[in-house]
LUMLUMLUM-301176 format. One record per residue (C-alpha): residue number from 1; residue in three letters; x, y, z negated. Coordinates in steps of 0.5 Angstrom, whole numbers. Example, Ala and Ser with C-alpha at 12.3 -4.5 7.8 and 13.67 -1.06 7.14 Angstrom:
ATOM  num  residuo     c1     c2     c3
ATOM    1      ALA     25     -9    -16
ATOM    2      SER     27     -2    -14
//
This chain:
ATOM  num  residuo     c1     c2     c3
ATOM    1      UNK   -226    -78     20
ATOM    2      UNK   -227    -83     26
ATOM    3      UNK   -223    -90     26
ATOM    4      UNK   -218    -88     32
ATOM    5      UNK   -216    -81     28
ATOM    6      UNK   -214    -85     22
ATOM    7      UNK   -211    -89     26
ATOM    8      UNK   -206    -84     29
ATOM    9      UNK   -204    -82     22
ATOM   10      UNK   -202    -89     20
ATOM   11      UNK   -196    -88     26
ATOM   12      UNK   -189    -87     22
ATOM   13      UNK   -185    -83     28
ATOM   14      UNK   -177    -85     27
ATOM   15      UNK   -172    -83     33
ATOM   16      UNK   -167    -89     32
ATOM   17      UNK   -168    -93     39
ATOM   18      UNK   -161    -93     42
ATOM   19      UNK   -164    -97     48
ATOM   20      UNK   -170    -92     50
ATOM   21      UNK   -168    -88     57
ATOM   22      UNK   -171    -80     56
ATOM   23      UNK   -172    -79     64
ATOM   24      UNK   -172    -87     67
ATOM   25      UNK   -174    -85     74
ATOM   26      UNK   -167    -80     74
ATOM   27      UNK   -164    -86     77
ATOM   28      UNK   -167    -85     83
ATOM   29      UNK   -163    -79     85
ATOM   30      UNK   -157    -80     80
ATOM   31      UNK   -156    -87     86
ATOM   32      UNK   -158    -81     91
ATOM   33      UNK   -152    -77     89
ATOM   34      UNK   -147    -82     88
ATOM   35      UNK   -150    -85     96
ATOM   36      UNK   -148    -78     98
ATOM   37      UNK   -141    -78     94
ATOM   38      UNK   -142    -70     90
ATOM   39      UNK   -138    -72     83
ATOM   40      UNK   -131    -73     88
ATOM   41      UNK   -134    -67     93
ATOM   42      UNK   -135    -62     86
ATOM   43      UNK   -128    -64     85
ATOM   44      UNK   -124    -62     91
ATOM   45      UNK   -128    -57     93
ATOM   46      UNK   -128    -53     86
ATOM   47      UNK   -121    -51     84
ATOM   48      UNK   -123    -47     77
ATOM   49      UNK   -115    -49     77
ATOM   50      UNK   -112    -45     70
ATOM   51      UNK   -119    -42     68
ATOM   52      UNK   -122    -44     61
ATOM   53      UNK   -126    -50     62
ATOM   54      UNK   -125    -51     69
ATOM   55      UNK   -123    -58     68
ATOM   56      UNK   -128    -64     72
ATOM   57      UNK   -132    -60     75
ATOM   58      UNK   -136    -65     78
ATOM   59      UNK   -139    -68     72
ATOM   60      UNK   -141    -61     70
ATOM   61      UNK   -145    -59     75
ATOM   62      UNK   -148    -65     76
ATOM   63      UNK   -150    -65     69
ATOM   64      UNK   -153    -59     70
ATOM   65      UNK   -156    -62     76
ATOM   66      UNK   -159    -67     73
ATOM   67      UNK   -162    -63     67
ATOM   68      UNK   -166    -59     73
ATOM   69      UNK   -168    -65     75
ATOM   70      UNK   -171    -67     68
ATOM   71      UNK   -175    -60     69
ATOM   72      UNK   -169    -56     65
ATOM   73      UNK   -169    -49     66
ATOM   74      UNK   -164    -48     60
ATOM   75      UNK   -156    -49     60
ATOM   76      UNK   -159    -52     52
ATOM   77      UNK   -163    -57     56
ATOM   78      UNK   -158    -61     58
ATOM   79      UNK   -158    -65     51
ATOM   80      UNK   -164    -69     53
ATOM   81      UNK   -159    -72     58
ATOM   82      UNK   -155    -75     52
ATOM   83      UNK   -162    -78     48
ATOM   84      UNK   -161    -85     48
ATOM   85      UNK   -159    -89     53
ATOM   86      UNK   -161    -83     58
ATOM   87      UNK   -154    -83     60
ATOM   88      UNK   -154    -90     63
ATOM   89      UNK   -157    -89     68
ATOM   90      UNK   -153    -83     71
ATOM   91      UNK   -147    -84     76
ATOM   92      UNK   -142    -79     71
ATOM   93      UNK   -141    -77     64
ATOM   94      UNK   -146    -72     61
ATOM   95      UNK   -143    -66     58
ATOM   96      UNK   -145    -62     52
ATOM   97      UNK   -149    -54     52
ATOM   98      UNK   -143    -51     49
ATOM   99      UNK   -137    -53     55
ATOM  100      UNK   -143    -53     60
ATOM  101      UNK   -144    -45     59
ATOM  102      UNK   -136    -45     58
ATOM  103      UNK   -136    -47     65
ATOM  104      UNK   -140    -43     68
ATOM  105      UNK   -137    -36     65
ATOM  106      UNK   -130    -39     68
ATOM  107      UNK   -133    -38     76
ATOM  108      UNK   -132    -32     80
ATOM  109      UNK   -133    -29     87
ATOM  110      UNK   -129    -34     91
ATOM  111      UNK   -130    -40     86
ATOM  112      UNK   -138    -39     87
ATOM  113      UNK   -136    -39     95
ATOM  114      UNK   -133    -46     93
ATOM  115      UNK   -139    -48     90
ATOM  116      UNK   -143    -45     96
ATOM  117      UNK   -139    -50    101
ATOM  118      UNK   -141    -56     96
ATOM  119      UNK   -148    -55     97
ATOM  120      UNK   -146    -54    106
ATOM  121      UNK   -142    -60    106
ATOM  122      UNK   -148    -65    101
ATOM  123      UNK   -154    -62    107
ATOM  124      UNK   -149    -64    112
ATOM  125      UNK   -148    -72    109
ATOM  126      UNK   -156    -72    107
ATOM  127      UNK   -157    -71    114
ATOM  128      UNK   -152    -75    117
ATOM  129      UNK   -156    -80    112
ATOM  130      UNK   -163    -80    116
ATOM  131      UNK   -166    -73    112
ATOM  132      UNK   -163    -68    118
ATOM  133      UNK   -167    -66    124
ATOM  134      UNK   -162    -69    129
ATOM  135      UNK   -163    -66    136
ATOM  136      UNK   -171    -63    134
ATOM  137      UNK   -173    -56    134
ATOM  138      UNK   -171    -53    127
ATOM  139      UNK   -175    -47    124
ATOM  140      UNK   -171    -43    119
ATOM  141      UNK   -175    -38    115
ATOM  142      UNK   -171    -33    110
ATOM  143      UNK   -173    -28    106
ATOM  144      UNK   -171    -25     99
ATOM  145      UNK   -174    -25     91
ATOM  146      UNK   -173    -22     85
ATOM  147      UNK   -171    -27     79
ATOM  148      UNK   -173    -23     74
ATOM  149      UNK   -169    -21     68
ATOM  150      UNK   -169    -17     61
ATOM  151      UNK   -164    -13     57
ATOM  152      UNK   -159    -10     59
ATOM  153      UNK   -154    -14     58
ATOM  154      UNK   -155    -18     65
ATOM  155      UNK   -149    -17     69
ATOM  156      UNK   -150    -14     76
ATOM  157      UNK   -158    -15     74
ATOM  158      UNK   -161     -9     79
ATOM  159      UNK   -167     -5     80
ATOM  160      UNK   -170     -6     87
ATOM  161      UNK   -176     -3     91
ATOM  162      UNK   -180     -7     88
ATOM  163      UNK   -177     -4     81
ATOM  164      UNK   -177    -10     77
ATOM  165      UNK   -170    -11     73
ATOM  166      UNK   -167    -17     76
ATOM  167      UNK   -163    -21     80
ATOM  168      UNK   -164    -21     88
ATOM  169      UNK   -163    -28     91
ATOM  170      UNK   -163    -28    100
ATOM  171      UNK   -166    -35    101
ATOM  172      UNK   -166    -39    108
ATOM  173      UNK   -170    -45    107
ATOM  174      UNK   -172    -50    112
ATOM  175      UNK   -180    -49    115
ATOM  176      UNK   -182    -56    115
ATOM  177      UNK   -179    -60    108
ATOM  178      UNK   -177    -53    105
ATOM  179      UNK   -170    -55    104
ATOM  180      UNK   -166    -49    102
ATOM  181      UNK   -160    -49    107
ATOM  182      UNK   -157    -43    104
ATOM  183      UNK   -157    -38     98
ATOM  184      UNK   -154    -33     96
ATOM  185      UNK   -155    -29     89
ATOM  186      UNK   -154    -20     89
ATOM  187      UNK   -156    -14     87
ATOM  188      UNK   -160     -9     92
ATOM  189      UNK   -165     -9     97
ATOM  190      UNK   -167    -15    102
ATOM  191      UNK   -163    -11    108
ATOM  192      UNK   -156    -11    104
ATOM  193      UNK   -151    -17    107
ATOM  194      UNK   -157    -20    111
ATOM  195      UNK   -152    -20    118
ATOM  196      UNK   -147    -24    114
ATOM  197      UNK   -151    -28    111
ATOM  198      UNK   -154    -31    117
ATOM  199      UNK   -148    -31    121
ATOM  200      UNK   -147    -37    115
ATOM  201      UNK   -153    -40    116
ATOM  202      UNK   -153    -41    123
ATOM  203      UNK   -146    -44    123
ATOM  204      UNK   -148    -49    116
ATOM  205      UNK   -153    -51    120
ATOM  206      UNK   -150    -53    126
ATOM  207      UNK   -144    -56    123
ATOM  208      UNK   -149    -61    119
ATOM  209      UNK   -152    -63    125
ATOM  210      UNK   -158    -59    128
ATOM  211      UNK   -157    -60    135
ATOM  212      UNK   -164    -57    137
ATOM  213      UNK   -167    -51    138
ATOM  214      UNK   -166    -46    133
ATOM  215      UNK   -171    -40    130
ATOM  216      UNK   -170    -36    125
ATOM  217      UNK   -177    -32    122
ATOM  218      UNK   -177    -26    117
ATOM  219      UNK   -181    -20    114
ATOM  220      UNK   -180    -12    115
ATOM  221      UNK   -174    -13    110
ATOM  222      UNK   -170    -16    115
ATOM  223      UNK   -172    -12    121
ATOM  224      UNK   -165    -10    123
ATOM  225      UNK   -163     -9    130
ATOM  226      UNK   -154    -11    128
ATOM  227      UNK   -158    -18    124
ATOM  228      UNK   -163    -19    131
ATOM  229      UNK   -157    -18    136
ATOM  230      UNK   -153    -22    132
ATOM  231      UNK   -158    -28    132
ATOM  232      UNK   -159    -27    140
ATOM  233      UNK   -151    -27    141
ATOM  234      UNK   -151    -34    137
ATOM  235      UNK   -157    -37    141
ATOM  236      UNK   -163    -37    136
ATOM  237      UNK   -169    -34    138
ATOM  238      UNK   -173    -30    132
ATOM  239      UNK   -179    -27    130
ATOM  240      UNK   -179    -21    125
ATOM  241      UNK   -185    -17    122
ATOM  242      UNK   -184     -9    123
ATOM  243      UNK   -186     -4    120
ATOM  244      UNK   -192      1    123
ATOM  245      UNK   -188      7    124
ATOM  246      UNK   -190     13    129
ATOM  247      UNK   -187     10    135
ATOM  248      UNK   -190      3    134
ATOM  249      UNK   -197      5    132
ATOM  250      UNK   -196     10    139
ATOM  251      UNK   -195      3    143
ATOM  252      UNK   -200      0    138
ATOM  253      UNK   -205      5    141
ATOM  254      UNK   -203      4    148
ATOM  255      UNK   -205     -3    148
ATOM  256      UNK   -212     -3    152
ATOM  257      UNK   -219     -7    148
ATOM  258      UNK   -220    -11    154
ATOM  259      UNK   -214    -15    152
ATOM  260      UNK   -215    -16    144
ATOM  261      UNK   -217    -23    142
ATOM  262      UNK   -220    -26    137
ATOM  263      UNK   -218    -31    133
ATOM  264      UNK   -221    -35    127
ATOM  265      UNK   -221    -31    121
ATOM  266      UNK   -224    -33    113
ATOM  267      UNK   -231    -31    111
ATOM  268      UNK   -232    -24    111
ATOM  269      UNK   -226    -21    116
ATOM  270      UNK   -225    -21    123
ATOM  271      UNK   -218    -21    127
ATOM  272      UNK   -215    -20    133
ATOM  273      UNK   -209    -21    136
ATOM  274      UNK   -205    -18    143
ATOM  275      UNK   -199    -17    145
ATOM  276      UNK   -195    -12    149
ATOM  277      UNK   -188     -9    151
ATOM  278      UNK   -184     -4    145
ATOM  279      UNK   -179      1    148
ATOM  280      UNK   -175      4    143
ATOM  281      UNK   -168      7    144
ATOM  282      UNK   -164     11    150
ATOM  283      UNK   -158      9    154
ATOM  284      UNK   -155      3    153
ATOM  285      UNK   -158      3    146
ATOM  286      UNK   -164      2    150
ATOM  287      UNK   -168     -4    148
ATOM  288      UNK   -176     -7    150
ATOM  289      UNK   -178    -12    146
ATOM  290      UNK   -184    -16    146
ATOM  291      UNK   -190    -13    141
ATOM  292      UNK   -195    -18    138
ATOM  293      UNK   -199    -15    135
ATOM  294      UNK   -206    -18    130
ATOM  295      UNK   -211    -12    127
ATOM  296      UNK   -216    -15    122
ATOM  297      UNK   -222    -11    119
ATOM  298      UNK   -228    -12    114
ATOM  299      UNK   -235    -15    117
ATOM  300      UNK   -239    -15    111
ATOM  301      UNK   -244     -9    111
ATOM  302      UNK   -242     -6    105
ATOM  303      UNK   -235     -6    105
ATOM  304      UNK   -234     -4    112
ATOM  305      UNK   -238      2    111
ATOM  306      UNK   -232      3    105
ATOM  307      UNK   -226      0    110
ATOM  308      UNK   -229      1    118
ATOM  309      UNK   -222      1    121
ATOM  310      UNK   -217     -3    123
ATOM  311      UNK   -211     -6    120
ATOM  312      UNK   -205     -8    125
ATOM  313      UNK   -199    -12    123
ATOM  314      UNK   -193    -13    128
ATOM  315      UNK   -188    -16    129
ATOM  316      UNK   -182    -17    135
ATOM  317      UNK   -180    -23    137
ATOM  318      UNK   -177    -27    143
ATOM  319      UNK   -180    -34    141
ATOM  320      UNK   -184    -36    149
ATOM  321      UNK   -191    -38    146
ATOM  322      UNK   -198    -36    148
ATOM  323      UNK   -200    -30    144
ATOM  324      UNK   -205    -33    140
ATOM  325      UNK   -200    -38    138
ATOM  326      UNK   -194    -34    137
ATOM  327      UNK   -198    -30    132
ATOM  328      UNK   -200    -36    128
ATOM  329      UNK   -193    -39    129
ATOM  330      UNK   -190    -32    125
ATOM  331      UNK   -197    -33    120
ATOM  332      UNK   -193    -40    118
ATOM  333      UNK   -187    -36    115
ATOM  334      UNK   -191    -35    109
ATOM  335      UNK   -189    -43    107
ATOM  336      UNK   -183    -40    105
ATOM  337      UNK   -187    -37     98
ATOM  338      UNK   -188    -44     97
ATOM  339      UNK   -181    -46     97
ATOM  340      UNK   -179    -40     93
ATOM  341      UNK   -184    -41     87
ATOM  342      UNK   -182    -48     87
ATOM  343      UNK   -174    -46     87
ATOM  344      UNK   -176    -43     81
ATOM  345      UNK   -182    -47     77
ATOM  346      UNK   -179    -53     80
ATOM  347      UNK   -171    -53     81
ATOM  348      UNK   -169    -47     74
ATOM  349      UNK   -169    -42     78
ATOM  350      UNK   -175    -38     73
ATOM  351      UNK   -169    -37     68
ATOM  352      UNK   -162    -33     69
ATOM  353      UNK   -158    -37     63
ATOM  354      UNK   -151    -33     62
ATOM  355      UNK   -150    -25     62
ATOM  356      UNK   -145    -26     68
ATOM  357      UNK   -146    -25     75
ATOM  358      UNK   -143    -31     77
ATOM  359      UNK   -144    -35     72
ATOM  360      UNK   -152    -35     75
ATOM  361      UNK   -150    -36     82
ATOM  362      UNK   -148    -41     80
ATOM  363      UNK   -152    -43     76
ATOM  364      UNK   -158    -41     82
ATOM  365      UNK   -152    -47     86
ATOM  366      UNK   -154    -51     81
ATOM  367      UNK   -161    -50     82
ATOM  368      UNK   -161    -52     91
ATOM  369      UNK   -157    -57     90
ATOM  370      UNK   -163    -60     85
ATOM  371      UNK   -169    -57     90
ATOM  372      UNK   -166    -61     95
ATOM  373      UNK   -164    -67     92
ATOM  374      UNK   -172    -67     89
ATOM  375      UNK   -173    -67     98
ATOM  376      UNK   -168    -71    100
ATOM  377      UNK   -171    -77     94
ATOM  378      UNK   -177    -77     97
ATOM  379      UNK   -175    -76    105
ATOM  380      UNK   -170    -82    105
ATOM  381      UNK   -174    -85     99
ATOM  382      UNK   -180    -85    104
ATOM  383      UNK   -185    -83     98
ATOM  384      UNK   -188    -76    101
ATOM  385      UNK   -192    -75    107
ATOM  386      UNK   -187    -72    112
ATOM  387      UNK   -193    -67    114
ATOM  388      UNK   -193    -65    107
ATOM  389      UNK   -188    -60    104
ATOM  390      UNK   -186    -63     97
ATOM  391      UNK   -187    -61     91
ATOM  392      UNK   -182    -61     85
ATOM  393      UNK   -187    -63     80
ATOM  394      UNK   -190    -68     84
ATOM  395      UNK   -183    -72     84
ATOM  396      UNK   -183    -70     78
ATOM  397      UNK   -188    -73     74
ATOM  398      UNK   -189    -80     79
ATOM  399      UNK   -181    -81     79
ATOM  400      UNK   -177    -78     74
ATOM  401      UNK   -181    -77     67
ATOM  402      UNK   -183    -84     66
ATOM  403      UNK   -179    -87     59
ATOM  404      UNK   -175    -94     59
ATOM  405      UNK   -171    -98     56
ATOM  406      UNK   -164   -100     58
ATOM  407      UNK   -164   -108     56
ATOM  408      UNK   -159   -114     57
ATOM  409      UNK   -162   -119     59
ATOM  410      UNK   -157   -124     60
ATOM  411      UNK   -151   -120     62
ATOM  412      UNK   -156   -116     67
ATOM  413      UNK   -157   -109     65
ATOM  414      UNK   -164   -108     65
ATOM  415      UNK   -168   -101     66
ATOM  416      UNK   -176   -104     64
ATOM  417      UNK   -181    -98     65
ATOM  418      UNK   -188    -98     63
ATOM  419      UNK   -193   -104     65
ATOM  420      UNK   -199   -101     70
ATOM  421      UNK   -194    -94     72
ATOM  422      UNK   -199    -91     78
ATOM  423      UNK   -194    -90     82
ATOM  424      UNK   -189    -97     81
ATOM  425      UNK   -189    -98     88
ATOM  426      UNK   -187    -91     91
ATOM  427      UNK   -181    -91     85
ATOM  428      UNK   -178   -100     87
ATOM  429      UNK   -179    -97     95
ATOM  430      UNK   -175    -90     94
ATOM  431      UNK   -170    -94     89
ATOM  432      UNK   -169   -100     95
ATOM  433      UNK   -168    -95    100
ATOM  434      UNK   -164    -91     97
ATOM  435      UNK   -159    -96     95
ATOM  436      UNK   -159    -99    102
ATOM  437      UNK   -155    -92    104
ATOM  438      UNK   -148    -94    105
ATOM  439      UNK   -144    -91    100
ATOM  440      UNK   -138    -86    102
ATOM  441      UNK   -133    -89    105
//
């Protein structure tokens, strides 16, 4: 046996320091939510007025915020925010589990819809803080998912036309930090109450401060022309994927060689882009849209002779760009995977807790406002390149999981963190400029 290996046998392990901090680096956004006034905003928003455990709203959500924060994804994992001296460091007082999942049960349809305008109300003070777009060109990708559960005992959970047995989220996220600006947790395909989803988007967006141009890019699954017509007539220019049908693949093949071009594609393919005019409908349901259209095939001998044709995708679009770099511009709709998987790897959103409907919605509120606040830190800290979408793992490993001890030191609180952290500087400088935004008057 080697020196080192009974060295680590000689530790006695006693879980008895009332001083040690779990998740030290919490402080970073717990002093984020206090800039940003939630606990008070929580309460007169959220009037769970008569029901069980409806009292103090606000710490409650704000536990279970912070809990997500601290890689939670479990209404049981809010308990690592009672440990030590972990409490300290948070601008509320932490709730227990159980009154935790009493509360959730207590929510309904309409105080869902409060917790909704929460999440509004704390976009638009972010942005009024230096987080927002201000009078530049937004880009607005929405798109569903499945949050994926088992049993039976999931209200409201569905299958969908994936036939997964889940819950079905309508997400819109913010192409260029991955800000979730709007969610809304159902049952059903991605089609079902998109109009109406939308139409919400768009006036949270503007009512927090996005003066600029807005546009709105998504899959086949929201090709609709009542949810097109409704974008037209709010201002919005849009981009949306269309399913090859009969008519589309007939203006598909009217599109003459000559005006196919190529564009860079990976190793082993080719791609093509071209665009023309798409005519559907008659009378007054007449309509001609602009048809960009990119066909991809196989250039490797063996596959090639496997696979020979062209394979088309298509979309409709009132975005005025080149062709080729219109059809790059929709490409980029596929980031919106990237904050998917991050609202559920990074913000809770992998696990449903409760077998009530909406007790996940708004544990799935919880969970944006945790996936923004992870943004906001590292826009308004200035620890992340702008130009990069940022990662909720990544915050959380350099700023939030690091120990500490809570001392003091001559009538001074004092929050001493490990000697040599790799990111020390990145964590004083989001600290400092967190603190320097005025508080809520």
């Amino acid at each position: 046996m080697s020196r080192v290996s009974r060295d680590i046998d000689r530790i006695e392990v006693t879980f008895d320091d009332e001083t040690l901090v779990a998740d030290a680096g919490l402080i970073v956004p717990a002093t984020l939510m206090l800039r940003l006034g939630l606990e008070a905003l929580v309460n007169s928003t959220v009037r769970l007025v008569g029901r069980v455990g409806g009292a103090l709203p606000g710490r409650k959500i704000l536990t279970l915020v912070a809990a997500i924060l601290a890689g939670g994804s479990h209404i049981d994992h809010a308990d690592k925010l009672r440990a030590g001296a972990t409490e300290e460091v948070l601008p509320f007082r932490v709730m227990a589990p159980s009154t935790l999942g009493t509360f959730l049960r207590a929510f309904t349809f309409g105080h869902v819809r409060q917790l909704d305008a929460v999440i509004a109300e704390t976009i638009r003070r972010a942005w009024s803080r230096g987080a927002g777009p201000g009078s530049q060109a937004v880009t607005i990708d929405v798109d569903s998912t499945i949050c994926e559960v088992h049993g039976t005992a999931k209200h409201g959970a569905a299958y969908g036309y994936t036939k997964v047995l889940g819950y079905h989220p309508l997400l819109a996220t913010r192409a260029d930090t991955g800000e979730v600006l709007h969610a809304r947790l159902r049952e059903g395909s991605s089609q079902r109450g998109a109009k109406r989803f939308t139409e919400e988007l768009i006036a949270r967006v503007r009512r927090a401060g996005a003066t600029g141009a807005l546009t709105v890019r998504a899959d086949a699954g929201f090709w609709n022309y009542a949810l097109l017509d409704t974008l037209t007539r709010l201002g919005v220019r849009w981009a949306v994927t269309v399913r090859i049908n009969p008519s589309i693949r007939t203006a598909i093949e009217a599109i003459e060689e000559s005006a196919w071009r190529t564009i860079d594609y990976p190793d082993g393919g080719q791609a093509q882009v071209a665009e023309c005019v798409y005519v559907t409908g008659q009378g007054r349901h007449r309509r001609q849209l602009r048809l960009v259209v990119r066909r991809t095939r196989l250039t490797e001998a063996a596959q090639r002779r496997l696979w020979p044709d062209w394979r088309h995708h298509a979309f409709i679009t009132t975005v005025e760009l080149p062709t080729v770099e219109v059809d790059q511009f929709h490409r980029d709709h596929a980031t919106v995977e990237l904050a998917i998987r991050d609202l559920k790897e990074g913000a809770g959103l992998e696990h449903c807790p409760s077998g009530r409907f909406f007790a996940n919605a708004a544990w799935l509120a919880c969970a944006v406002l945790a996936h923004n606040l992870i943004r906001w830190t590292a826009r308004l800290g200035d620890v992340h390149p702008a130009e990069q979408l940022t990662v909720a793992r990544t915050i959380r490993t350099r700023l939030l999981q690091l120990p500490g001890r809570l001392v003091n030191r001559s009538r001074q609180w004092v929050l001493r963190l490990p000697a040599r952290w790799p990111w020390h500087s990145e964590f004083n400088t989001a600290l400092d400029r967190i603190r320097s935004l005025p508080l809520l008057t």
